[in-house]
N, C-alpha and C positions, 0 to 999 in steps of 0.2 A: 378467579383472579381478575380483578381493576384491570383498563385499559391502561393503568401510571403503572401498575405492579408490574406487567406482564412488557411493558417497554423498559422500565428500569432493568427486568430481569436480563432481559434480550441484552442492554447497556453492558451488564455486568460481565454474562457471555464473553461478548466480544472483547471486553478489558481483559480476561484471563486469558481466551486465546491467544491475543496482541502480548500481552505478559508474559505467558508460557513462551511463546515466539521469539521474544527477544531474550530472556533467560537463556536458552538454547542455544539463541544466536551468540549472546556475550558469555556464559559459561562455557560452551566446549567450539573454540573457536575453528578446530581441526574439523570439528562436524562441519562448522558452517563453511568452512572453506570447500569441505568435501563435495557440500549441496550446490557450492554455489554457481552450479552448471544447471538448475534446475528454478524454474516461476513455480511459486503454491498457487495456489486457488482457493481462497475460504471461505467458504456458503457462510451467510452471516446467522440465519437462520437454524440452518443444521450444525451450527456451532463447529464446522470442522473442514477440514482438507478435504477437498471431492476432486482433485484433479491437478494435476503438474505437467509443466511439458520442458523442451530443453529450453535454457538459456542463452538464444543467439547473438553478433555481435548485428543482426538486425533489430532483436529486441534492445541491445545496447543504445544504437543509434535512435528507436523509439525513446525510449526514456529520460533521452538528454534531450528532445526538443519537448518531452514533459516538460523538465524542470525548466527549460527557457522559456517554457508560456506561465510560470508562476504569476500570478495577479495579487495576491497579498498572501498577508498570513490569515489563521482560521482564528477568527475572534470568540466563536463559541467553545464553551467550556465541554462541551457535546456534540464535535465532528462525527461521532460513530454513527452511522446507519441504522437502519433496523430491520434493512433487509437488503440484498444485493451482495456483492461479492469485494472482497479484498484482497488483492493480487501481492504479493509479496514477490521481491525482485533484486539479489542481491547485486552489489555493484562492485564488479572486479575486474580491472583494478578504481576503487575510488573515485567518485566523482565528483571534483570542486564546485560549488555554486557562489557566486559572485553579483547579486542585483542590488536593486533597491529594497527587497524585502529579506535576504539572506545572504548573512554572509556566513559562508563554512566550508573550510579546507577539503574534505573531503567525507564524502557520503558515501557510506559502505552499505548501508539497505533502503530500499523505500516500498511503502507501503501504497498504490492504488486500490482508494474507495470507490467508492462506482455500483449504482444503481439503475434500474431503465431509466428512471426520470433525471440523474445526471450525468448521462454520457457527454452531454456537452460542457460540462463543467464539474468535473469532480476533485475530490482532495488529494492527494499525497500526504503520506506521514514521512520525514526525512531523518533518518538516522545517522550520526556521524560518527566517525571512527573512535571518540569518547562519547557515545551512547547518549549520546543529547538526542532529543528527539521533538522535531516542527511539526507543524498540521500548517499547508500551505492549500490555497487555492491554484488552481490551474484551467485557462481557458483553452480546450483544446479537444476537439471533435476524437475523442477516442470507439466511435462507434465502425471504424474500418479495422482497428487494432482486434475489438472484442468479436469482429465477424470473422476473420481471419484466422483465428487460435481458439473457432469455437466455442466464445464464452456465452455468449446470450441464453442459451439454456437455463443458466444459475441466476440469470440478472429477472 
């Protein structure tokens, strides 16, 4: 397998899990409601969930000075990784975001991308309560977040 074959495939991965993910999220919404005490964890690599833990209202308060450090939206057509971890993070109740790069009522999941090489700058995907879906940048040192809840292992 090509170095292009073998990164597209990884690409593809990741688009069906992200796919899978939010099908689930937006077809059986009683599930997502049910989960939505709980962060995934998805190895990008091993193509799957390796780990969940609860969802606090400290990780709440984390997540919203996420979205306040947004710095733009993601210009490439190919935010996905090719390796590192995808934190999936539902938002309840909703979370409005209001800058100069987004504007949307309320955001009911988001997606942290995150790599070693960008803990200091990784993406968010932001999902809104009509399944719209952003790829946003954010400057913000998440590497005390991923020591604290254990993540480095996957990254």
């Amino acid at each position: 397998m090509t170095e292009r074959t073998s990164h597209l495939f990884k690409t593809l991965i990741v688009l069906f899990a992200l796919s899978a993910a939010l099908t689930l999220y937006t077809a059986a919404p009683q599930l997502a409601r049910a989960q939505s005490d709980r962060v995934e964890v998805f190895d990008v690599k091993r193509g799957r969930v390796v780990h969940e833990f609860i969802h606090t209202p400290e990780i709440r308060t984390e997540t919203e000075l996420w979205v306040a450090s947004i710095t733009g939206v993601v210009p490439s057509l190919n935010p996905l990784p090719e390796e590192g971890i995808i934190l999936g993070i539902p938002m309840s109740p909703p979370l409005p975001v209001y800058n100069q790069w987004v504007q949307l009522d309320s955001i009911s999941m988001l997606f942290l991308f995150v790599n070693r090489l960008t803990t200091d700058q990784p993406v968010l995907l932001l999902i809104n309560n009509q399944n719209q879906a952003l790829f946003v940048h954010i400057k913000f040192d998440i590497q005390p977040f991923i020591d604290k809840y254990n993540l480095r292992k996957w990254l």
